[in-house]
C-alpha positions in Angstrom: 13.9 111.3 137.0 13.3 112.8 140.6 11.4 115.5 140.7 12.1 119.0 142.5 10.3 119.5 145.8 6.9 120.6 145.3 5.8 118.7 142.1 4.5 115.5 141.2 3.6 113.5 137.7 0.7 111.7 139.6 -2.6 113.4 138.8 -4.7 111.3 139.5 -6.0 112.7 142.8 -5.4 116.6 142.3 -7.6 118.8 142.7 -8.2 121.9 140.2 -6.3 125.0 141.0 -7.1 128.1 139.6 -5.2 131.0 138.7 -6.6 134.7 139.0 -5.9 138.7 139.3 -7.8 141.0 140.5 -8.5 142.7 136.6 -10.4 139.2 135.8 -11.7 138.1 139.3 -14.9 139.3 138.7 -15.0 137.3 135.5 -13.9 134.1 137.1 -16.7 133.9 140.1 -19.3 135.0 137.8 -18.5 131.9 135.7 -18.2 129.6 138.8 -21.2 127.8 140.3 -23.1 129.8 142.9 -21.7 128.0 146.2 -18.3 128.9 144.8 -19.0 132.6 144.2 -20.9 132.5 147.9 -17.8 131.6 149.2 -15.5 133.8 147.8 -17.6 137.0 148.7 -18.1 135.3 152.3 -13.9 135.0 152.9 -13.2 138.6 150.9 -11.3 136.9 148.3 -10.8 139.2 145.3 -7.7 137.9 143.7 -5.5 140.1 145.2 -1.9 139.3 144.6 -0.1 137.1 147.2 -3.4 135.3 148.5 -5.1 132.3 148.3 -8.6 130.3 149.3 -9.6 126.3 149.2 -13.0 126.0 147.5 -15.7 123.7 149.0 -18.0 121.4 146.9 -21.4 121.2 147.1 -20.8 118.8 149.7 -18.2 121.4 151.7 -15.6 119.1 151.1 -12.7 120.7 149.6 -12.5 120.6 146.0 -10.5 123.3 144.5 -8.2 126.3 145.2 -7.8 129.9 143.8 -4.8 131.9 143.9 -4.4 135.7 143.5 -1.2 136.8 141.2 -0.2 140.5 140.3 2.1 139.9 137.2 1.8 136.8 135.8 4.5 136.5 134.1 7.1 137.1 137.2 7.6 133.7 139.1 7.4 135.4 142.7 3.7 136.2 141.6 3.1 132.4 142.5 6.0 132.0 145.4 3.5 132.1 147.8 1.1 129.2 146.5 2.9 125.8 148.2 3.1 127.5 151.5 -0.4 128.4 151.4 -2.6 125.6 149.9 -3.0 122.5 151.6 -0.5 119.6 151.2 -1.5 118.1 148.5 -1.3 117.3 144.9 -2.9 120.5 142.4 -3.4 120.4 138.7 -4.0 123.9 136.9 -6.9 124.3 135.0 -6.5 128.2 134.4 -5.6 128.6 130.5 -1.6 130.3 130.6 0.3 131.6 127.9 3.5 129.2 128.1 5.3 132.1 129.2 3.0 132.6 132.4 2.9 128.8 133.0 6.7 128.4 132.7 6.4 131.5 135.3 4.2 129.4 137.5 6.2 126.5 137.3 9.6 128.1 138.3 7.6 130.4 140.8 6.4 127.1 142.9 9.5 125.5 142.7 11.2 128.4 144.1 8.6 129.1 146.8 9.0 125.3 147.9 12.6 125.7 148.9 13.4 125.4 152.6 17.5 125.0 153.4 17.3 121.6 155.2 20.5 120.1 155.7 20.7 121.4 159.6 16.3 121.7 160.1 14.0 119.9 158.7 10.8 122.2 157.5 8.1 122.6 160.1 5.4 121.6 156.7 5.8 120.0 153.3 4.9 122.5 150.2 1.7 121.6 148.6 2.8 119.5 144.9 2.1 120.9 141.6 1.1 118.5 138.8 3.9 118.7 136.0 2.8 118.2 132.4 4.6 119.3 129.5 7.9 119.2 128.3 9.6 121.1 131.9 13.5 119.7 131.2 14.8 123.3 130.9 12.3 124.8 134.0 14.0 121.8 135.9 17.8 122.9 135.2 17.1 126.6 135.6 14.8 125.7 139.1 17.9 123.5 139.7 20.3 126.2 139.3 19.2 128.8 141.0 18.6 126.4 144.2 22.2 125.3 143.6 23.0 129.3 144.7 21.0 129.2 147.0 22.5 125.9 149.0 26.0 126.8 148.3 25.5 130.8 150.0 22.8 129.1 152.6 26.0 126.3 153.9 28.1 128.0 156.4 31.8 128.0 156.2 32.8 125.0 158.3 31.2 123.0 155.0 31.8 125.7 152.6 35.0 126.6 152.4 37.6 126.8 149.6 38.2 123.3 149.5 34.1 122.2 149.5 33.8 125.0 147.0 36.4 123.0 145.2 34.9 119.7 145.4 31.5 120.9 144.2 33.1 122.3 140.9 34.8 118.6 140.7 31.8 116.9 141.0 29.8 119.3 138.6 32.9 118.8 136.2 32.7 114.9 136.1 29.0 114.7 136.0 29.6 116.7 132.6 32.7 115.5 131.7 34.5 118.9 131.9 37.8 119.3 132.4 39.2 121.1 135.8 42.6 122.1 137.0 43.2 123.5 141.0 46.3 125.8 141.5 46.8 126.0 145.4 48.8 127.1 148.0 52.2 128.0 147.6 51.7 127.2 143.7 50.0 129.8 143.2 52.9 132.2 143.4 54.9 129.8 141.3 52.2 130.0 138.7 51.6 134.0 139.0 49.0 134.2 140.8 50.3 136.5 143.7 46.8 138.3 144.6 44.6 135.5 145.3 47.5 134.1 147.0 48.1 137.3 149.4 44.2 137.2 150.7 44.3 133.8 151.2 47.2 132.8 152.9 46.5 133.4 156.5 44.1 130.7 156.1 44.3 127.0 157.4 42.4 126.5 154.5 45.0 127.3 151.2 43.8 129.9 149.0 43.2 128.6 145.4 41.8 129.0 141.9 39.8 126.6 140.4 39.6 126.4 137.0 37.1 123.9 134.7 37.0 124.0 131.2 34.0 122.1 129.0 33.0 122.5 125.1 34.2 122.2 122.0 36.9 124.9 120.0 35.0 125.4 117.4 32.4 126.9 120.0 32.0 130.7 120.4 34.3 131.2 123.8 33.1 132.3 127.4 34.4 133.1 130.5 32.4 133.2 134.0 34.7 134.3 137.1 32.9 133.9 140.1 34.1 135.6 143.4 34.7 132.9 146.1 35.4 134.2 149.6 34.2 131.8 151.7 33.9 133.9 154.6 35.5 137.2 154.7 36.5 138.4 158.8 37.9 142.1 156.8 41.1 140.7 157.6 42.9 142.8 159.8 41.0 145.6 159.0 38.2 143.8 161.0 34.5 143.5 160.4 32.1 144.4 163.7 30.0 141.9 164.3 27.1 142.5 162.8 29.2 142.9 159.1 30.5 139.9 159.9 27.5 138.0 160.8 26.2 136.6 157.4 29.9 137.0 155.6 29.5 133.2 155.1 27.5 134.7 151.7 30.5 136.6 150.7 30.7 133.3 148.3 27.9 134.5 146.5 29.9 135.3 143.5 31.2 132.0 143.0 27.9 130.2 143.7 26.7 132.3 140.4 29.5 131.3 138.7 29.1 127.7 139.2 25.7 127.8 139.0 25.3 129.4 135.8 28.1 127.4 134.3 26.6 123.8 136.0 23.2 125.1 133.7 25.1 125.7 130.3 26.5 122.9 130.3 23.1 120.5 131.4 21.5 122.3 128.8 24.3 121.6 126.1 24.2 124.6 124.7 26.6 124.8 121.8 29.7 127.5 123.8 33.7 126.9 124.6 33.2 128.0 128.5 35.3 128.4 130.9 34.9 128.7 134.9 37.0 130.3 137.1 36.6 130.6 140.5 39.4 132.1 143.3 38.5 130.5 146.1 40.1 132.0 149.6 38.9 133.1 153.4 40.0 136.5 154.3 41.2 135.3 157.6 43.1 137.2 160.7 46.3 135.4 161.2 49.6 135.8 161.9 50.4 135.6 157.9 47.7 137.9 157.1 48.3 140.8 154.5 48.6 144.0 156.0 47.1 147.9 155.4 49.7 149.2 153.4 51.5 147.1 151.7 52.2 146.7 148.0 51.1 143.0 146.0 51.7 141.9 143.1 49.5 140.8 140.3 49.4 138.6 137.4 48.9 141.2 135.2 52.1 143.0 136.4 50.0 146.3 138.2 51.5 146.7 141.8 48.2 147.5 144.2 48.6 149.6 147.4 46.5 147.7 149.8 44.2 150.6 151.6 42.1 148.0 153.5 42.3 144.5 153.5 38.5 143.9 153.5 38.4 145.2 149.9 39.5 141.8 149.2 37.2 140.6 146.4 38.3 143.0 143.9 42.5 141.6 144.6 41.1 138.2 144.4 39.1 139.0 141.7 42.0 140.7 139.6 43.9 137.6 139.1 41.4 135.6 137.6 40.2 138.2 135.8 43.9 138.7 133.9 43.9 135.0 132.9 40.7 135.0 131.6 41.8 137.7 129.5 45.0 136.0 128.6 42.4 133.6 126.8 40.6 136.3 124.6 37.4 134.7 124.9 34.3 136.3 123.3 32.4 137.4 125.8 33.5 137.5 130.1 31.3 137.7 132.5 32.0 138.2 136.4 29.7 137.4 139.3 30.6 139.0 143.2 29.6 140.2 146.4 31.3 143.4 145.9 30.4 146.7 148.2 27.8 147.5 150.2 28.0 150.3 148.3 25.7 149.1 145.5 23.2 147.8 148.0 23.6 151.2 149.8 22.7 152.3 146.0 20.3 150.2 144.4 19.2 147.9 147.9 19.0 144.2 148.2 17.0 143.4 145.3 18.6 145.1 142.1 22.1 143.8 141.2 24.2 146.4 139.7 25.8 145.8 136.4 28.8 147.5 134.8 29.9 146.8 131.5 32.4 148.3 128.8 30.1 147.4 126.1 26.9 149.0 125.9 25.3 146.3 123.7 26.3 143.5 125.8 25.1 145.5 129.2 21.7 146.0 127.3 21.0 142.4 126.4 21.4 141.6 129.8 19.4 144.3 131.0 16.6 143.5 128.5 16.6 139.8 129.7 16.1 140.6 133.0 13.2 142.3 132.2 11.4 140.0 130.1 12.1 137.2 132.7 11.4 139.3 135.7 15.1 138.8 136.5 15.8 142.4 137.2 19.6 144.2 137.3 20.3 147.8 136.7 23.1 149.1 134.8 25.5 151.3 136.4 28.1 153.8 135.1 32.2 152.7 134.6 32.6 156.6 135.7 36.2 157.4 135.1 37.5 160.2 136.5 37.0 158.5 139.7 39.7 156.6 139.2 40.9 159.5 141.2 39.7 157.5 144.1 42.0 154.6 144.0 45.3 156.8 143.2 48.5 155.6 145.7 51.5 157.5 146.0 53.6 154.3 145.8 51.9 151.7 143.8 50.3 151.7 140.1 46.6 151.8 142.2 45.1 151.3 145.5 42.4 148.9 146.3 40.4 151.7 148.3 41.0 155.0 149.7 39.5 157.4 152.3 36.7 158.6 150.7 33.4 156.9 150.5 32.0 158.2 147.4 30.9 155.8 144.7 32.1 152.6 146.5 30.5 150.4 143.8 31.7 152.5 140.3 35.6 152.8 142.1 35.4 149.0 142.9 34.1 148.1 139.5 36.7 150.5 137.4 39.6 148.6 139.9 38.0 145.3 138.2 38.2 147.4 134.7 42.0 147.7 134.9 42.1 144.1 134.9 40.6 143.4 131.6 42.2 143.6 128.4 41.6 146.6 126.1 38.9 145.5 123.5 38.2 142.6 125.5 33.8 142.2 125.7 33.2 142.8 130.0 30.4 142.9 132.0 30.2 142.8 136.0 27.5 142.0 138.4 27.9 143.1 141.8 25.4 140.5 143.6 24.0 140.6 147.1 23.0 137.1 146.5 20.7 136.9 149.8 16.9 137.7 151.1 17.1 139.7 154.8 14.0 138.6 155.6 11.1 136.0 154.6 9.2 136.7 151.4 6.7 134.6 149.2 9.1 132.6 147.2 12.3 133.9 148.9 13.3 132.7 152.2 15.9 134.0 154.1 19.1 133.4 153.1 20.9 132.6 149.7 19.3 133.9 146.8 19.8 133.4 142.7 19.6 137.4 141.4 20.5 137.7 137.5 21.0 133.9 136.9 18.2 133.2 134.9 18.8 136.6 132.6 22.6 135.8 132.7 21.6 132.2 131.1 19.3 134.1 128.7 22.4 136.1 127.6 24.7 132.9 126.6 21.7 131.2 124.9 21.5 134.0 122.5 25.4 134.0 122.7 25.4 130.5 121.5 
């Protein structure tokens, strides 16, 4: 098996590495030879979190390393650690709980990412010495890159029909099942929303659709959103809204992810994938402010703006996935800037109709430092997508509550009684952190996985 960059199996030539905080720093040096604790006082190390020091040997040859962590059992507490230890092989020799070394493990694995299929990284990340049984660190490192790649991968190699082919190849490597409705059949098949975003595209709109597990299975349903770059259509972006909308896939690439992992890990579920995959482009087919689409569900929709176009994507898929009455259905998007404008970059907000469901989640994301924050399905706000001509609107002038209207718009969409919860996602780092490069970034995967493992 290969492993993920940043590890190896060969310990033969690693040196020690050493795991501290600054509660048992003073601990740790008092119990190290006296060179050792010389040379920590000398550099000012006191096992602060985020830093790390080489240790010389007698000889002042290097012959260990010592990293600071603040909570050690969040894997960005050791994002930092292959960017700033030398390139080379390192074996712990700090005693973890499992819980903090799985932390460790993913934590390296995710601070040794670099996005390299245009630029190659400027350094290799130093390698951590794998031991243990890490299969299930591996899918879960493996997933959350896999978001991170797809959002990172601009448009020209990311569009609908590359987000298509990835779910194809995903589908055969697990022998799933998957069906694509495109184009012009989309309309013959009722799926007139996803359609009207799409079709001013050279790229057709489409939904992709993959199925995998047995019936007997408890039944679950992941819709991811999959604009592959959204312009606002004709109600157009300014540049700088524009500039990163290659991410506006995020959804999807949750979807898929999160799916991709079920499925590696076996875990005993009936699932099924649906992503609507279009690019809200300005053409001369492009769906207008003002007019009134149709849906699958049969709910006519006033368009107010055409770069609210996730949620009219979104509502199709979400309808057939209803149609299926599975157990539990989970949606993925990058929704409204109105939850980042809310919560900021780093908390996802989740709304659910079904308080127990929104609290495993939520209770998962904090035992695996995975964090989302749960966010109300306020009602009488539905006063903010009222049309004069159509059953709703898909916006309207005000700008209050962005993120609850946009979620209750979803709501509509969802059978009565049917088990819902929605994670609007920014899916992407602004700037470079320890273990989070710029760019694409996995935000509720790991929790969202923790969620279907109890499910199953």
């Amino acid at each position: 098996m290969t492993l993920p960059t940043g590890f190896t199996d060969v310990s033969a030539s690693a040196l020690p590495l050493h795991v501290v905080s600054r509660t048992d720093f003073a601990a740790w040096r008092d119990a190290q030879p006296a060179h050792v604790a010389a040379w920590t006082q000398a550099q000012g190390f006191d096992g602060s979190a985020g830093t790390a020091l080489t240790l010389p040997g007698a000889d002042g040859a290097l012959a260990a390393a010592v990293i600071g962590v603040g909570d050690a059992l969040d894997p960005y507490a050791y994002g930092h650690a292959p960017a700033a230890l030398p390139v080379r092989a390192w074996a712990l020799t700090t005693a973890l709980v499992p819980e903090q070394r799985a932390a460790l493990q993913l934590g390296w694995g995710l601070g040794s990412y670099r996005f390299s299929r245009y630029k190659q990284p400027l350094r290799q990340p130093a390698q951590l010495v794998l031991d243990g049984d890490t299969a299930e660190l591996g899918d879960v490192l493996a997933a959350c890159l896999r978001v991170r790649d797809l959002v990172n991968t601009p448009t020209e190699h990311m569009g609908p029909d590359q987000l298509e082919q990835v779910a194809c190849e995903i589908a055969e490597r697990h022998g799933a099942k998957i069906e694509v409705i495109s184009g012009d059949d989309l309309l013959a098949k009722n799926f007139p929303a996803i359609h009207a975003v799409g079709r001013a595209s050279h790229r057709a709109p489409r939904l992709v659709a993959l199925t995998w597990g047995e019936a007997s299975h408890p039944h679950v349903t992941i819709v991811g959103k999959g604009v592959c770059f959204d312009t606002g259509g004709l109600d157009l972006k300014p540049a700088d809204g524009m500039r990163n909308m290659k991410k506006d896939m995020g959804g999807a690439a949750h979807a898929i992810a999160l799916a991709e992992l079920v499925m590696a890990r076996k875990l005993p579920l009936r699932m099924t994938l649906l992503v609507p995959a279009v690019e809200n482009a300005v053409g001369p087919n492009s769906y207008r402010p003002g007019e009134v689409i149709a849906t699958r569900a049969g709910v006519s929709v006033e368009i107010d703006n055409t770069d609210a176009e996730g949620r009219v994507v979104l509502c199709d898929a979400l309808t057939y996935a209803g149609e299926q009455k599975p157990a539990l259905l989970l949606d993925f998007a990058t929704l409204t800037g109105a939850a980042r404008i809310a919560l900021g970059p780093d908390l996802p907000a989740l709304y659910s109709n079904d308080d127990a469901l929104a609290q495993q989640w939520l209770d998962a994301g904090v035992q695996l430092r995975d964090p989302l924050w749960r966010m109300p399905l306020w009602r009488p706000y539905w006063r903010y997508l009222s049309s004069g001509i159509a059953d709703i609107a898909n916006g309207g002038p005000s700008k209050m509550a962005g993120s609850v209207t946009a979620a209750l718009y979803l709501e509509r969409f969802v059978p009565a009684g049917q088990k819902w919860a929605h994670l609007d996602v920014y899916s992407w780092n602004d700037a470079d952190r320890p273990g989070r490069p710029a760019g694409g970034e996995a935000q509720g995967l790991r929790a969202a996985y923790a969620l279907l493992k109890a499910q199953a």
